[in-house]
C-alpha positions as CSV (number, residue, x, y, z in Angstrom):
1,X,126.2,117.9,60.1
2,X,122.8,116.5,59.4
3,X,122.9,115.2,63.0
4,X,123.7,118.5,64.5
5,X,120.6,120.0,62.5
6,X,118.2,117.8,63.6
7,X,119.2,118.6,67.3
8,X,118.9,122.2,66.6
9,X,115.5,122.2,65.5
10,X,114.2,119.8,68.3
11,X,116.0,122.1,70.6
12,X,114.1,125.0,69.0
13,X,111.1,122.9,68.9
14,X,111.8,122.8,72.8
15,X,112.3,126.2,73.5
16,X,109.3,127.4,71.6
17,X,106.4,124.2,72.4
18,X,106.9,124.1,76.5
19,X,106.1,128.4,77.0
20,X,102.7,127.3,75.4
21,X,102.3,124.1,76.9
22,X,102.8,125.7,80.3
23,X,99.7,128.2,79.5
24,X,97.5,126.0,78.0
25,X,97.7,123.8,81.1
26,X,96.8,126.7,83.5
27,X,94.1,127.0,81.7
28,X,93.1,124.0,81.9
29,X,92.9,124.4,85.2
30,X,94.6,123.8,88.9
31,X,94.1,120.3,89.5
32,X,96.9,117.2,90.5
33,X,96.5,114.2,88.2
34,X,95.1,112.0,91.1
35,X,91.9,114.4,91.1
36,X,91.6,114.3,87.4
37,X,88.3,112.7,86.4
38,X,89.0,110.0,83.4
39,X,88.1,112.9,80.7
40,X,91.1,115.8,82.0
41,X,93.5,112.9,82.2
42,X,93.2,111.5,78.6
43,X,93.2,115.6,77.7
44,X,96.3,115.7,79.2
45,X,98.1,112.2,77.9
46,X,96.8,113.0,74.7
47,X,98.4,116.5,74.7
48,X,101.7,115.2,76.0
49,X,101.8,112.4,73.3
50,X,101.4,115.2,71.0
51,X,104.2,117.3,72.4
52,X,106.4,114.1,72.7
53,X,106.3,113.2,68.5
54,X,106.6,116.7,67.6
55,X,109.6,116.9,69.6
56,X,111.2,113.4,68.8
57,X,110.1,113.8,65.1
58,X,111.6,116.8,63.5
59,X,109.4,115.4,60.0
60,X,106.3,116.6,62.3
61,X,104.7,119.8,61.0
62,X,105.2,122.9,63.9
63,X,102.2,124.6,63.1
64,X,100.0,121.2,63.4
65,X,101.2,120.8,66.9
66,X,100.4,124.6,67.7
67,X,97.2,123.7,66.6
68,X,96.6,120.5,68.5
69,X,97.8,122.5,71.5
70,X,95.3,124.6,71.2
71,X,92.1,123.3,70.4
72,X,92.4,120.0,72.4
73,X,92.4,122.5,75.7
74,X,89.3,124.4,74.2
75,X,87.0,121.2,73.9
76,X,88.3,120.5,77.5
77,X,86.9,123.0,78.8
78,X,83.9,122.9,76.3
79,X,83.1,119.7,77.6
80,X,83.9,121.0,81.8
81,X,81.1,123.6,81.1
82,X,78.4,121.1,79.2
83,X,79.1,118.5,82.4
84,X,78.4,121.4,85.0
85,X,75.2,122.6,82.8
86,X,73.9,119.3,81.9
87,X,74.7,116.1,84.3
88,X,73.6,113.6,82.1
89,X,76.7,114.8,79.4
90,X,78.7,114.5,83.0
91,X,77.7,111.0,83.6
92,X,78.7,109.7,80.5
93,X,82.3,111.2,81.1
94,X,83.7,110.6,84.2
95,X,83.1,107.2,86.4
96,X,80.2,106.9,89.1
97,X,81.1,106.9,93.0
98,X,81.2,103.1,93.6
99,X,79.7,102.1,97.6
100,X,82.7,99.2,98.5
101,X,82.0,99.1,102.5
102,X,78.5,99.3,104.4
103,X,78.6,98.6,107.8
104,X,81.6,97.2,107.8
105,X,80.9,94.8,105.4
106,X,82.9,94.3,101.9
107,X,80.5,94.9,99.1
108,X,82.3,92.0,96.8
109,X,80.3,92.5,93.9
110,X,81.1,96.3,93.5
111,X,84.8,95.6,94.3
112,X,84.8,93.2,91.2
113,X,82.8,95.5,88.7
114,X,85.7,98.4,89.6
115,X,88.3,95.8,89.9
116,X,90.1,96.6,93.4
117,X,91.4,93.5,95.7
118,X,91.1,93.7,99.1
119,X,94.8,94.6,99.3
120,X,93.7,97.5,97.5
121,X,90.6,98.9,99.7
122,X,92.8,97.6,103.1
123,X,95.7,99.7,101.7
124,X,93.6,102.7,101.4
125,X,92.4,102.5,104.8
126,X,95.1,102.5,106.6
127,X,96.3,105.6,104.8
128,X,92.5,106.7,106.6
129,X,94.0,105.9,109.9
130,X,91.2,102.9,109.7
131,X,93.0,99.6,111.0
132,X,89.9,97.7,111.3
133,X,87.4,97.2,108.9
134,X,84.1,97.4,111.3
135,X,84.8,100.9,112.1
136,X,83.6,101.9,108.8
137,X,79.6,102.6,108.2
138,X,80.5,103.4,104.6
139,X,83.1,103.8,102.3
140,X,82.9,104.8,98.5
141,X,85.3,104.5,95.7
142,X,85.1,108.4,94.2
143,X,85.6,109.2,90.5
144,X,89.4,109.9,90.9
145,X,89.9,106.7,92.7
146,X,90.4,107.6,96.1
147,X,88.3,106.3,98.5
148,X,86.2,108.5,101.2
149,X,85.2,106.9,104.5
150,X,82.4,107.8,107.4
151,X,83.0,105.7,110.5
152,X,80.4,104.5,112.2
153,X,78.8,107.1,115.0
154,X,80.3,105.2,117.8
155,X,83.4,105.3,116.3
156,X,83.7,108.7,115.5
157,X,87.2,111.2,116.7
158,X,86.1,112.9,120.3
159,X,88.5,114.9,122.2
160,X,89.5,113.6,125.7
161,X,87.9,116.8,127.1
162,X,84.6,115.4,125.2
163,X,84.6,112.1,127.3
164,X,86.8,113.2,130.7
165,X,88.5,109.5,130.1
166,X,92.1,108.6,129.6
167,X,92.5,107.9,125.6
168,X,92.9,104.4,124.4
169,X,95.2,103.4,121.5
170,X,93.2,102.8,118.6
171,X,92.4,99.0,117.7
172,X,94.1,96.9,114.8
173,X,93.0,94.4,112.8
174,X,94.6,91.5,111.5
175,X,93.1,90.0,107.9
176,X,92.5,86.3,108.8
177,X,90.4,84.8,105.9
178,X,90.8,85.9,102.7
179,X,88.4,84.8,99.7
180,X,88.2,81.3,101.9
181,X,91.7,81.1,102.7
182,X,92.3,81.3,106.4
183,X,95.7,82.7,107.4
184,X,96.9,80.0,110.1
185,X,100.4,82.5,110.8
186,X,97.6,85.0,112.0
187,X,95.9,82.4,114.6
188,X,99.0,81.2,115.8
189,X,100.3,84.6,116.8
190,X,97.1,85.1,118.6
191,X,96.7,82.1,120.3
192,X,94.3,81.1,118.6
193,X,93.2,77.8,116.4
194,X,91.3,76.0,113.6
195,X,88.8,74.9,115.9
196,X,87.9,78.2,117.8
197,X,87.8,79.9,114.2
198,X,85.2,77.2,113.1
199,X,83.4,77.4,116.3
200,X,83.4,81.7,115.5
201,X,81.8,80.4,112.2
202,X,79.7,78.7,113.1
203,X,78.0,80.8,115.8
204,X,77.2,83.5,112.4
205,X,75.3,80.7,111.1
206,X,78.4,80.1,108.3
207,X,79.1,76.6,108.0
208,X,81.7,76.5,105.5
209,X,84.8,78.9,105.2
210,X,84.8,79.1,101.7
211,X,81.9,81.2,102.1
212,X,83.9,83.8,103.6
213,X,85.3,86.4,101.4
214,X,86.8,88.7,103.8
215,X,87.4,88.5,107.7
216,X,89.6,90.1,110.7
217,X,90.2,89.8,113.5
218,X,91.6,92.3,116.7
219,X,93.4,91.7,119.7
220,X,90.6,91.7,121.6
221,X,89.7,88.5,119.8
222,X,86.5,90.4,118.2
223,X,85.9,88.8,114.4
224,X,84.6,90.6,112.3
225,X,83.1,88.5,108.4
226,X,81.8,89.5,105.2
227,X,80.6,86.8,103.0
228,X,80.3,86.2,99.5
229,X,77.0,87.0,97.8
230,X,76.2,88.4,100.7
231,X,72.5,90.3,100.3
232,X,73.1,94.3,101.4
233,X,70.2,97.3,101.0
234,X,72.7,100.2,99.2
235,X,71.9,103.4,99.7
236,X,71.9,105.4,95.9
237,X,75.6,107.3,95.4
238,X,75.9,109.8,92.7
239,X,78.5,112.3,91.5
């Protein structure tokens, strides 16, 4: 019996909490959780943590959870409205654009102050459409994580009626050194070897590989570096 209580009143608990959790988060606002900046999304763990033990713990006082339900949204928004009136309260809440890319170059210190891999940045390109790295002028890590890209002018979409020429198949890049370590599987396919990636090197004025923190290379045989340390002039970003 006691068993069959305490199911009954987290069912009630149920029935009654999610008809108020639905309104509170339209009020909140219409936004998916990947374009959350970090201050909505603790809002919203923090609200659904608070659902989740007054529905597992029938001990939990009701009208504590109303309450929580109901102010936590109201200093959301509180706080929305003091970061669009005052940008310095903005600042402090949300994360700064991050520059990763300029000119087609990895920006390696940035990557490591926001923690992202290469893996990471590469991934996100492709889901650009961007198989090779040097097409990029600039890319920037936004507050909500995703990244937003302007390739460079010459690389930029025209139409075929634009240029009056047949269209070529876009180009694709193959990652051949990655923080130093060359990727022999990616020479070999291409026909390539040690020696001619040296001799590449080399002709950049880079004598040593483990210098090299990320390069690619097309089929055209075109390699592209960016080195470690490597000194870049970055344009300011802000929110």
């Amino acid at each position: 019996m006691e068993i069959l209580k305490e199911s009954a009143i987290i069912l009630a608990r149920i029935i009654t909490i999610f008809p108020l959790f639905l309104l509170i988060t339209q009020y909140m606002g219409k936004r998916s959780i990947g374009e959350m900046p970090i201050f909505d999304f603790l809002i919203i763990m923090t609200l659904a943590n608070v659902v989740g033990a007054d529905i597992a713990d029938p001990n939990v006082n009701h009208v504590y959870t109303y309450l929580a339900i109901i102010v936590i949204p109201l200093i959301q928004r509180l706080t929305a409205h003091l970061s669009i009136t005052h940008r310095k309260i903005g600042k402090k809440i949300t994360f700064e654009p991050t520059l990763v890319i300029q000119d087609g170059k990895l920006l390696v210190e940035n990557l490591k102050r926001i923690r992202y891999t290469i893996d990471n940045v590469l991934q996100m390109l492709r889901q650009k459409n961007i198989f090779d790295i040097s097409e990029v002028k600039i890319a920037i890590i936004e507050a909500n994580g995703q990244i937003s890209v302007l390739k460079k002018e010459n690389k930029l979409g025209v139409t075929i009626e634009d240029i009056n020429v047949e269209k070529k198949s876009k180009s694709l890049s193959y990652p051949l050194i990655v923080e130093g370590k060359i990727y022999e599987d990616i020479l070999t396919y291409l026909g390539l070897n040690r020696q001619w990636l040296i001799a590449e090197l080399h002709k950049r004025q880079v004598a040593q590989v483990n210098r090299v923190f990320f390069a690619s290379i097309n089929d055209d045989q075109e390699l592209h570096v960016s080195l470690k340390n490597e000194q870049q002039h970055m344009p300011p970003i802000y929110n």
